[in-house]
Backbone as CSV, one residue per row, in Angstrom:
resi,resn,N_x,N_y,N_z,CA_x,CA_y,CA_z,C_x,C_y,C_z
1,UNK,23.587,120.181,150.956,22.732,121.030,151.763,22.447,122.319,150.989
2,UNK,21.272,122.897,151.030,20.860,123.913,150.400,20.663,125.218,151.174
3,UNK,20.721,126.603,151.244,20.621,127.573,152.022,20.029,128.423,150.834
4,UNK,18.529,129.256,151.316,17.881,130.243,150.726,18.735,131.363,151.353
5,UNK,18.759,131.720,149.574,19.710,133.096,149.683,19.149,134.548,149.290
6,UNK,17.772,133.794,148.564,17.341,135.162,147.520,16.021,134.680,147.063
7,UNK,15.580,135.561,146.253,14.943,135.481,145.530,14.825,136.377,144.329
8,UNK,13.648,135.735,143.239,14.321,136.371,141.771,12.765,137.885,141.868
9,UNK,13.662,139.038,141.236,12.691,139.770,141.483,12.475,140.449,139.948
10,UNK,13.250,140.244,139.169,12.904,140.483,137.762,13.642,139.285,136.838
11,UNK,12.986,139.350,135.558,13.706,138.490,134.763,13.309,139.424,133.339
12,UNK,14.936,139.038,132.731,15.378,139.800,131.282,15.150,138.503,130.225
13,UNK,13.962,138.104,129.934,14.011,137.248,128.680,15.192,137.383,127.575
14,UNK,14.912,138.656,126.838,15.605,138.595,125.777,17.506,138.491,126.079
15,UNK,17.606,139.066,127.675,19.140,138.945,127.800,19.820,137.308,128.469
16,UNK,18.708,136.553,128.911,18.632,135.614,129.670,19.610,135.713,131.476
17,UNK,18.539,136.902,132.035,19.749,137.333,132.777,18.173,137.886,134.251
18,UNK,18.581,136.950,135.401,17.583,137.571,136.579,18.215,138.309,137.636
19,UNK,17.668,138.999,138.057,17.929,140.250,139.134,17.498,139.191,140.400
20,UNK,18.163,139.063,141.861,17.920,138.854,142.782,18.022,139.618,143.735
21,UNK,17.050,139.269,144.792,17.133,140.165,146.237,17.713,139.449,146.748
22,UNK,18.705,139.535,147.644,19.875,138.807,148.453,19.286,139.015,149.711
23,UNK,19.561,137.445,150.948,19.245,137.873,152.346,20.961,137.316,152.639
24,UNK,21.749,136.844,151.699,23.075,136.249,152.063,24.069,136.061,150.967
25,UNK,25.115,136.044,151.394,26.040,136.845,150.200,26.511,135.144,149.266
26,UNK,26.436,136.030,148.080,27.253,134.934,147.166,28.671,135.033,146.051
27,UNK,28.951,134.540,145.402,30.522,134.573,144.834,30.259,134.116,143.552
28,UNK,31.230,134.493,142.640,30.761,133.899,141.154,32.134,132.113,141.744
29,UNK,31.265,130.976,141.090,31.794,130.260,141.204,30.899,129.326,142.355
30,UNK,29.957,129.849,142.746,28.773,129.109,143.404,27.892,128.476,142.906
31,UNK,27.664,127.350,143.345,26.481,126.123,143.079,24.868,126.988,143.273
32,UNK,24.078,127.201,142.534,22.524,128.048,143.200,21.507,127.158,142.396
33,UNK,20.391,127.026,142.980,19.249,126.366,142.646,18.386,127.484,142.662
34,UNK,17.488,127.299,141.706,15.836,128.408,141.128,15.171,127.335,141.349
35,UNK,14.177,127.488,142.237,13.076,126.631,142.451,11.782,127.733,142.859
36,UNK,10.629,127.249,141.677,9.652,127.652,141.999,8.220,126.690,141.671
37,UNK,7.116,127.687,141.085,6.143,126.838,140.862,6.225,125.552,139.675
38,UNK,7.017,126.592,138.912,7.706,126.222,137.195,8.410,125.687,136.818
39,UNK,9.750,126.006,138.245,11.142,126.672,137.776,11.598,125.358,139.235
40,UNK,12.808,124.562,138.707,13.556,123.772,139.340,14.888,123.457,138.595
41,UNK,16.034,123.956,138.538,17.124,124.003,138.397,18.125,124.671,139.040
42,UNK,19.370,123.702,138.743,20.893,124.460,139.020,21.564,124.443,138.296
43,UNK,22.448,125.590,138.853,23.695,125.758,137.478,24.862,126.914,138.354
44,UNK,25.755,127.176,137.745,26.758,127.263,138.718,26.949,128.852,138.368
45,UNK,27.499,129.855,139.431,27.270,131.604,139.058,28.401,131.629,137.842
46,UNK,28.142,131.972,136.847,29.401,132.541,135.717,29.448,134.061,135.287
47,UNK,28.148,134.835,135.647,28.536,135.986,135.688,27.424,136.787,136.401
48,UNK,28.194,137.791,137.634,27.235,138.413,137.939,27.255,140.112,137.709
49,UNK,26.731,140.680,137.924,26.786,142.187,137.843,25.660,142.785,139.012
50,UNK,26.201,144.241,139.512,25.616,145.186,140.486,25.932,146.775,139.630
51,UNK,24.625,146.993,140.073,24.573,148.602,138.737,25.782,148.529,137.441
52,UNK,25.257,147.334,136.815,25.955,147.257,135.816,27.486,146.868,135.588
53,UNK,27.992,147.046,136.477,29.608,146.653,137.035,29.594,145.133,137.043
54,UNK,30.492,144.257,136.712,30.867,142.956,136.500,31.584,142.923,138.104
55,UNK,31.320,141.819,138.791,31.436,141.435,140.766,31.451,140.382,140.933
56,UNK,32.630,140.281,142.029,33.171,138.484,141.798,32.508,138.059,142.924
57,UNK,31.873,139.097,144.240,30.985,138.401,145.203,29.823,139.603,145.295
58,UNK,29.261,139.592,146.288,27.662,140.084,146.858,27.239,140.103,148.385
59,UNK,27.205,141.210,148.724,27.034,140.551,149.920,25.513,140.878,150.500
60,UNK,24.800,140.156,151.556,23.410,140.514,152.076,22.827,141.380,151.375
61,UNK,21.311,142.054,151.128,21.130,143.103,150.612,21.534,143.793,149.875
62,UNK,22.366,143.062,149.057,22.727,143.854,147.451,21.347,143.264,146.681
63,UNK,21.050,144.334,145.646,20.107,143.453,144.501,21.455,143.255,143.002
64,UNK,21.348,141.969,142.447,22.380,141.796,141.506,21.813,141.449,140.900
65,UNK,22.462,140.783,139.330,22.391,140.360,138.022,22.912,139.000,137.948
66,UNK,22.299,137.828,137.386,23.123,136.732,137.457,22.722,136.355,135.633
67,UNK,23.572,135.853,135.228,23.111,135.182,133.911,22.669,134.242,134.497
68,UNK,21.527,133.572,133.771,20.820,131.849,134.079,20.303,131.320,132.370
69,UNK,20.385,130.207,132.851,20.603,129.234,131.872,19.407,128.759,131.113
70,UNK,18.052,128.768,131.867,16.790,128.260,131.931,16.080,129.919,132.369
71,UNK,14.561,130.120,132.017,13.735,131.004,132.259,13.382,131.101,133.554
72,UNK,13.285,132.051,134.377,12.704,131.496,135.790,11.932,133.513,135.897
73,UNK,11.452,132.954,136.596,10.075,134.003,137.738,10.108,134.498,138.693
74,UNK,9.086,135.769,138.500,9.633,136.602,139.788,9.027,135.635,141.058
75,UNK,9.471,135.923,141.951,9.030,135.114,143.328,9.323,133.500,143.449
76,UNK,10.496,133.654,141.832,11.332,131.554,142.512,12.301,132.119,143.389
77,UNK,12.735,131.426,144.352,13.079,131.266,145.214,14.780,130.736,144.720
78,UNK,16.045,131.100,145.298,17.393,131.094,145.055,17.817,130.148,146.436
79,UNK,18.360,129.348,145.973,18.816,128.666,147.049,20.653,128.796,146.626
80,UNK,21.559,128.950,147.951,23.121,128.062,147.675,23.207,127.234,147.975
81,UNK,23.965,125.933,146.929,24.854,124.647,147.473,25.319,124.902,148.394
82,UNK,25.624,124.382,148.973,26.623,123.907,150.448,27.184,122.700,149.836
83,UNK,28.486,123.023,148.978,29.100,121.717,148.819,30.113,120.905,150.195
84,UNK,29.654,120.406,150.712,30.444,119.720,151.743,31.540,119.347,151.547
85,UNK,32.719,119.486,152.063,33.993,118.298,151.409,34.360,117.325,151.718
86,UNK,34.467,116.126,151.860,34.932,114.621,152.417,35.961,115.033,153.112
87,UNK,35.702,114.363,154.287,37.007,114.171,155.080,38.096,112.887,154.701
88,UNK,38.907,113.101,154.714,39.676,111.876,154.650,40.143,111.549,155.702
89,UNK,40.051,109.793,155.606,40.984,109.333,156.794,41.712,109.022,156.680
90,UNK,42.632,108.996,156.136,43.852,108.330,155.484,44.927,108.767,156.532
């Protein structure tokens, strides 16, 4: 399951690194998808930053820093995984 969290409101080519507007908080160690006109990938948070400070979460209405892996655009759209976990019946 996917949940829009953000969106990208700048991108640092030369650092490979996008700024998001947050409507919901995230954690380094999260599943996120960039989907736009261009732009369709995931990859998992490995580092984020807020005014420059290195931050292990985010919450609503922060604007942050994420490294990304692939180029993406202002106005793609940030989605979070919702990794579900199996129940067991055992």
């Amino acid at each position: 399951m996917e949940v829009e969290i953000g969106k990208v409101t700048h991108y640092y080519n030369h650092l490979g690194v996008a700024v998001l507007e947050l409507v919901d908080g995230l954690k380094l160690g999260d599943k996120i998808r960039f989907y736009g006109h261009s732009t369709d990938f995931t990859q998992r948070v490995t580092s984020m930053e807020v005014d420059h400070h290195t931050v292990l979460w985010v919450k609503p209405g922060d604007n942050m820093a994420v490294k990304v892996i692939q180029p993406v655009h202002v106005h793609d759209k940030v989605y979070r995984i919702v990794e579900e976990e199996l129940e067991s019946t055992a």
